[in-house]
C-alpha positions as CSV (number, residue, x, y, z in Angstrom):
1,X,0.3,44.1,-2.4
2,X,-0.3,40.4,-3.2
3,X,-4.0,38.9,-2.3
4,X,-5.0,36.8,0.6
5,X,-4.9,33.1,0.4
6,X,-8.8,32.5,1.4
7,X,-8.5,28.6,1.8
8,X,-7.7,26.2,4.7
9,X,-4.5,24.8,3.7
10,X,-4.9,21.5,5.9
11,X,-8.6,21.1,4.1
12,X,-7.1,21.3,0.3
13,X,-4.0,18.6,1.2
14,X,-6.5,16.3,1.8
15,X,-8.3,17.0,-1.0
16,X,-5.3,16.9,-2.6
17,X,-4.2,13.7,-0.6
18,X,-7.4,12.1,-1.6
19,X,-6.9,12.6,-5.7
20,X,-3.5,10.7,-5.2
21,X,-4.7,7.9,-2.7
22,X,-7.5,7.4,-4.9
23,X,-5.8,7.6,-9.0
24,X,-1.9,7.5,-8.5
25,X,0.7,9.9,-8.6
26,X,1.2,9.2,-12.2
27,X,-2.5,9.5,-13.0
28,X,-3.3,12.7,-11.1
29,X,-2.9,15.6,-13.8
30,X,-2.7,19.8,-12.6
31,X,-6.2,20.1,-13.8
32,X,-7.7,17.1,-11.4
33,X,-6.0,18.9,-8.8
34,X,-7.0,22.0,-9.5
35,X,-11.3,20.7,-9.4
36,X,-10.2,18.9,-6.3
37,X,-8.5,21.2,-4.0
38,X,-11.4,24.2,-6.0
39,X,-7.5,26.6,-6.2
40,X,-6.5,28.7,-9.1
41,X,-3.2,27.3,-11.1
42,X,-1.4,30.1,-9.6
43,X,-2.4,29.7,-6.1
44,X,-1.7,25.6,-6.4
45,X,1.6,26.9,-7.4
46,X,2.5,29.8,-4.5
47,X,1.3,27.8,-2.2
48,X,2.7,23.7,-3.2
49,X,5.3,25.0,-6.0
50,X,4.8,22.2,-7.8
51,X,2.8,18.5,-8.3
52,X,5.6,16.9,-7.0
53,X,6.1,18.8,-3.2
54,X,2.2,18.8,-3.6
55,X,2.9,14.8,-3.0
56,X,5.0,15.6,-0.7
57,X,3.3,17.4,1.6
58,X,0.0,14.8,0.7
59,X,2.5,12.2,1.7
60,X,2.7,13.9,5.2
61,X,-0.6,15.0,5.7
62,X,-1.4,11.4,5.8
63,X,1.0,9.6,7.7
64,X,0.1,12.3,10.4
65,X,-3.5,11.2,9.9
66,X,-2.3,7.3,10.2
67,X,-0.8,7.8,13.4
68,X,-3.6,6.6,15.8
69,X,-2.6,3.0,15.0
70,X,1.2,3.5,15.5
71,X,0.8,5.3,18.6
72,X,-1.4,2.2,20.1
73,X,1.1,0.1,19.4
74,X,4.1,2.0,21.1
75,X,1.7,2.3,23.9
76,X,0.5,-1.4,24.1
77,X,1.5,-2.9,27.6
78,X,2.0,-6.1,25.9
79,X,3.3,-7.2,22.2
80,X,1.1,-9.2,21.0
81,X,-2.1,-7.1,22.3
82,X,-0.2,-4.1,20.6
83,X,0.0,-5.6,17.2
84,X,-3.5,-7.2,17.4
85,X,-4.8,-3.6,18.2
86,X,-2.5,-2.3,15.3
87,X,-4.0,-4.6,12.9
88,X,-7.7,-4.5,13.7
89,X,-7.5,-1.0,13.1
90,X,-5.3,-1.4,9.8
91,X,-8.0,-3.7,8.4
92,X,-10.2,-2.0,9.4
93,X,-9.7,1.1,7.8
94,X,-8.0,-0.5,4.7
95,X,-11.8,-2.6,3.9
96,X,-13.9,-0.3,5.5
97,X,-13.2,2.8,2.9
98,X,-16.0,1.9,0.5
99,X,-18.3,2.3,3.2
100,X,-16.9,6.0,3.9
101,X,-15.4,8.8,1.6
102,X,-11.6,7.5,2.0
103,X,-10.4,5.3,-0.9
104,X,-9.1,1.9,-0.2
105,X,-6.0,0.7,0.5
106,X,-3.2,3.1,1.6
107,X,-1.4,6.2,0.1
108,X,1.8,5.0,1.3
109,X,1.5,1.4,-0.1
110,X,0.1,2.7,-3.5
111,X,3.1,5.4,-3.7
112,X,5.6,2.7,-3.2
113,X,3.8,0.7,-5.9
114,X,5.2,3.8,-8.3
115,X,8.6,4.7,-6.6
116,X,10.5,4.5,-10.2
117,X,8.2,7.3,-11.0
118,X,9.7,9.6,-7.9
119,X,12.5,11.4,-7.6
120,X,15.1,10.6,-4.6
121,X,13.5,12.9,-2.1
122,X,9.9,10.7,-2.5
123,X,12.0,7.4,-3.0
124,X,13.7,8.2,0.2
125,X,10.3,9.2,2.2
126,X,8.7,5.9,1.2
127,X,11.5,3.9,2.1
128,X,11.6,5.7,5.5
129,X,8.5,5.2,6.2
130,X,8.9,1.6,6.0
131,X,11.8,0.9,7.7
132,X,9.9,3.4,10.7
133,X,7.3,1.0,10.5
134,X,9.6,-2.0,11.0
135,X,11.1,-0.7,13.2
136,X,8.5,-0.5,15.7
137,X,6.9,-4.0,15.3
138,X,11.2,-5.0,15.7
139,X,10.6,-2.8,18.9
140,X,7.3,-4.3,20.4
141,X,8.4,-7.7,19.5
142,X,11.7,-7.4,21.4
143,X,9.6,-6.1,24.3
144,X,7.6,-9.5,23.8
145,X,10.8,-10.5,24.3
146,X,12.1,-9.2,27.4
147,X,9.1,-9.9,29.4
148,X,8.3,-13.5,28.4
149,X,5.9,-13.6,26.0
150,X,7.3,-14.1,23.6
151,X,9.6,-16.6,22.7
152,X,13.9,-15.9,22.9
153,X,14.1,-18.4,19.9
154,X,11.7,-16.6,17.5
155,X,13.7,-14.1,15.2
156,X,12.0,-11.4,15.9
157,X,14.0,-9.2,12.7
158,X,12.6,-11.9,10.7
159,X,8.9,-11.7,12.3
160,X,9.4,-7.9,12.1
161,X,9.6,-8.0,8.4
162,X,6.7,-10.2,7.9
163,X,4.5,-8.2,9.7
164,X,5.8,-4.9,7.4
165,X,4.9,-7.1,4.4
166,X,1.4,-8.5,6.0
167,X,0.4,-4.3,6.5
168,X,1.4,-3.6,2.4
169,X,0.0,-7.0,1.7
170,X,-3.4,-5.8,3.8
171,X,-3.3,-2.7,1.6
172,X,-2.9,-3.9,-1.6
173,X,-5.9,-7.0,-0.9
174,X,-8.0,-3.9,0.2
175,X,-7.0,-2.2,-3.3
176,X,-8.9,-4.9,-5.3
177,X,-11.5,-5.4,-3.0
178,X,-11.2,-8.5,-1.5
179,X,-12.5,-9.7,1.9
180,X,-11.9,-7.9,4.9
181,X,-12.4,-10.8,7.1
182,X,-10.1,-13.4,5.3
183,X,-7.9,-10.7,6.7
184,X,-8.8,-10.6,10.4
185,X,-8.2,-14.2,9.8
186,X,-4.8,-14.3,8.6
187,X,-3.7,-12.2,11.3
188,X,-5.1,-14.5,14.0
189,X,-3.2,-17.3,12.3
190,X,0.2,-14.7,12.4
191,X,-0.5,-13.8,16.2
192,X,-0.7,-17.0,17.0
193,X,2.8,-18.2,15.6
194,X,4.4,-15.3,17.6
């Protein structure tokens, strides 16, 4: 009869999570997972198979923990409240990890920064994850849209797009360090052109 796992599997992914947000896919060998997560080889293995599902599932664990901001944005009454709320907290969280135990920037962002290194199935969860993300500021924007506030001319696929490329561009910024507030600004300059 095989042993008891005697660990919280959500509390090793994110130690887990945390070794890959914080040195790279690439970078992160068995052994720094193995400190990290405190498993055995063979329970890293019954339990994640292998480094690459362990991204996987790292992958997941923190675009569950992303959510909040996503869901205040579907839930926004109006567009351009909805992406201002979005982005406060994206920036927020993005600069603020040196001041907690998160590292900065974004595992997402990061993990597309090494999608040659992946194999299709992580290529394709990256990409999804993008387009999902476009998709909803596409979504709130056409809202805008509908009700009047914002502009019919505006091309909102366009605008949509931009603001994908302002959250990776947020993440990366974060990444090296650079101010947080030159941030905030930027993004009052972008809600005001919508």
């Amino acid at each position: 009869m095989g042993r008891t796992k005697e660990f919280d599997r959500d509390q090793v992914l994110r130690k887990a999570m945390m070794v890959f947000w914080e040195k790279g896919y690439e970078a992160t060998s068995i052994p720094d997972l193995l400190e990290a997560m405190g498993l055995s080889r063979s329970s890293l293995y019954e339990t994640f198979q292998d480094k690459q599902s362990l991204y996987y599932e790292a992958i997941q664990h923190y675009k569950k923990m992303s959510q909040r901001k996503r869901d205040l944005l579907i839930a926004a009454p109006a567009a351009i409240e909805g992406i201002r709320q979005y982005f406060e907290i994206h920036i927020t969280n993005a600069f603020a990890a040196q001041d907690e135990v998160l590292p900065n920037g974004c595992l997402i962002t990061n993990a597309a920064l090494s999608i040659d290194a992946m194999d299709e199935p992580l290529q394709n969860m990256v990409k999804k994850s993008f387009e999902e993300l476009e998709q909803l500021f596409y979504e709130k924007l056409k809202r805008g849209q509908e009700t009047g506030e914002i502009s019919p001319d505006k091309d909102i696929r366009l605008l949509s797009f931009m603001l994908l490329n302002l959250n990776h561009s947020v993440n990366v910024m974060a990444k090296i360090q650079q101010d947080g507030a030159k941030a905030r600004e930027m993004m009052g300059m972008v809600l005001g052109m919508l």
